[in-house]
Structure formats: structure tokens, C-alpha cells
N, C-alpha and C positions, 0 to 999 in steps of 0.2 A: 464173571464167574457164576454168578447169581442166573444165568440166563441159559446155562449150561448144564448146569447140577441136576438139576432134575426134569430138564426136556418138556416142560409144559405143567409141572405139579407147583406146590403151591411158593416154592421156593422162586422158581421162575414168575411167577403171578405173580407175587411180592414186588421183583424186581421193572415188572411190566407195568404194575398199578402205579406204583411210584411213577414211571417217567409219564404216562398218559395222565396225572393228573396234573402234572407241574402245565401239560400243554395247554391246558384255558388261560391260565397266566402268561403264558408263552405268547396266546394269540392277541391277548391283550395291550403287551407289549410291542410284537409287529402291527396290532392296526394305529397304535400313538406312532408310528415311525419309527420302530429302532429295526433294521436289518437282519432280516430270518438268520444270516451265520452268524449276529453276535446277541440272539435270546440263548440263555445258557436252556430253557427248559428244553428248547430244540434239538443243542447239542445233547444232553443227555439223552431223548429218543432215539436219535441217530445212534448212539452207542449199543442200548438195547436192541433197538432193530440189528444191528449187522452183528451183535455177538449173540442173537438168537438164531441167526440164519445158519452160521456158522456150524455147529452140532450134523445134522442130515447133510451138508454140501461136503461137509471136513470125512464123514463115514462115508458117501456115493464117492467122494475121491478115490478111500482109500480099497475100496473094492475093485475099484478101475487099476489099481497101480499093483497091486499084488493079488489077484483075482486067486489063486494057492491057495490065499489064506481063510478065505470064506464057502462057506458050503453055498449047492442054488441058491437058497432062500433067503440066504444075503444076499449074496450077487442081485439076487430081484428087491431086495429091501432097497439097495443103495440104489436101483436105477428109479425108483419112486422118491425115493432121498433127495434128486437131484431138485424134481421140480418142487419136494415138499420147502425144500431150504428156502429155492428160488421165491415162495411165497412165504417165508416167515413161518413156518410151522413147524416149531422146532422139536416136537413130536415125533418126526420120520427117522431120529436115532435111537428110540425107546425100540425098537428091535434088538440094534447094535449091541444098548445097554444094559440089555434083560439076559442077552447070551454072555455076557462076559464083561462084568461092569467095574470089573478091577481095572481092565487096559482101557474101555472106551471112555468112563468117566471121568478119568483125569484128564486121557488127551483129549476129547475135548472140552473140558475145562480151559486145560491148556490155551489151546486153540481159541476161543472164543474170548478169554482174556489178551492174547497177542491184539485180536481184531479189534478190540473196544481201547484198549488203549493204542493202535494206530489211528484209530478214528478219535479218540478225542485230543491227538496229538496233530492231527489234520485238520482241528476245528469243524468238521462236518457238524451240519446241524439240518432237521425233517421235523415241517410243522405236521406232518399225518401220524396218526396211531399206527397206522398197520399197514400190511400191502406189499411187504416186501421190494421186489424189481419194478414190479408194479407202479410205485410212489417215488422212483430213482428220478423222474425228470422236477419231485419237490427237492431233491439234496442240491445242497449247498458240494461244491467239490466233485461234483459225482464219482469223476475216474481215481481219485485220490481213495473214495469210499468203498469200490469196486475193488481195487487191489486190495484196503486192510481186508476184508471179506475172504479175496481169494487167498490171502497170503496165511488168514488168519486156517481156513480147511485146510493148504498146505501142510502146516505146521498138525492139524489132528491128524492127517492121513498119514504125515511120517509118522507121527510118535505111535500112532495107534499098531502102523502095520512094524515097527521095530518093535513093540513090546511083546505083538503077539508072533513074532518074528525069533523071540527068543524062548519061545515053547517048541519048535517046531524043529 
């Protein structure tokens, strides 16, 4: 949730700083030998990372899916949304959420919460800070981590485009 709320301010940072610094210890524990998917600091980056993605990939969805509901300037927001997600810059929804942050910021709240807890119900776990797709061939699980991710924008693009679905 933390990773969603505010798209990059400090509420996100909170929840970023936390998991990048639990990783020195993280890494400490994978070079004495204990296996990158069972350092819990791991799992917890993996969660941050794919519920930060989430926000810009869950809004580039939902502009694709009900293209009605958006004026140009989203429709151009969500196609730069795509790659922003793709690299972790959970930033590329602070469009979404400046126009209408009643419907976008829950769902993806929403949304970003489904993904982090598929993902830490998948045991994924990522010794890198950042990198988004980028750092996919560090995850533990990969394809397991890729569907909470896409399941988790799913879930923001429906709720997003029913809520603003029921103005219309």
C-alpha cells in the first residue's frame, strides 16, 4: 500500500528505504550461504519492487481497456506508463492521480496491495535495489512474480475504469 499512495513522495520512500536497507544484511546472509529465495530482506524488496511497478502498468492498462474514459493526454500518459512501470518508476501514475485521485488512488492502492501479497505468498525474493524488468533474471520465481505484477495492474485497471465508469 505504502508503495502506491503517493507514487514516489515520501510515503513511498519510507517504504523503499526500509526494504533497500534490510539488503546489506540480506547480502550478508546469501554470501555465508543461505539461498537468495529464503533471506526474508530479499523477499521483502521483491514486494516493494512489483507493488511499486504496479501504479503506471495498472493505469497504461486501463487506458488501453476503456480508451472512453480518458481524454489524449492520458491516453499519452498511460503509453509512457507502460515503460515507466516496466522500469520501477512508480511516478508515471502521478498524472492519473492529480486528475482524479478519488478513483485512481485507491485502485491502485488496490492493485498494488493484491501484487505484494501474491508475491510474498509466492516467496519471491530480489537481491537488487532497483531495475525493475531489468533485474527479473535476479528473481527468485520469476513467472510466478510476473503474473502477481500483471494480475496485480489487472485488478487497478478494472477498479479504476468501473469507478470512473460510474460518472459516465
Amino acid at each position: 500500500l505504502m508503495m502506491a499512495f503517493d507514487m514516489g513522495g515520501p510515503v513511498n520512500k519510507v517504504a523503499y528505504t526500509f526494504a533497500t536497507t534490510g539488503l546489506a544484511a540480506g547480502l550478508e546472509l546469501a554470501a555465508a550461504g543461505t539461498p537468495v529465495g529464503e533471506v526474508g530482506q530479499f523477499k521483502i524488496m521483491a514486494i516493494v519492487m512489483a507493488a511499486g511497478m504496479v501504479p503506471p502498468i495498472g493505469m497504461a492498462l486501463a487506458t488501453v481497456l476503456n480508451k472512453k474514459l480518458y481524454d489524449d493526454a492520458e491516453r499519452e500518459n498511460g503509453k509512457a506508463g507502460w515503460l515507466l512501470g516496466a522500469s520501477f518508476i512508480s511516478e508515471g501514475a502521478i498524472p492519473f492521480a492529480a486528475a482524479d485521485p478519488t478513483r485512481v488512488i485507491p485502485s491502485i492502492m488496490v492493485g498494488s496491495a493484491v501484487t505484494g501479497g501474491l508475491v510474498g505468498l509466492f516467496g519471491n525474493a530480489i537481491p537488487a535495489p532497483h531495475g525493475g524488468i531489468f533485474v527479473f533474471p535476479l528473481v527468485t520465481n520469476v513467472f510466478a512474480y510476473i503474473a502477481a505484477i500483471l494480475i496485480g495492474a489487472a485488478v487497478t485497471a478494472f477498479m479504476v475504469n468501473f469507478l470512473k465508469g460510474m460518472n459516465k
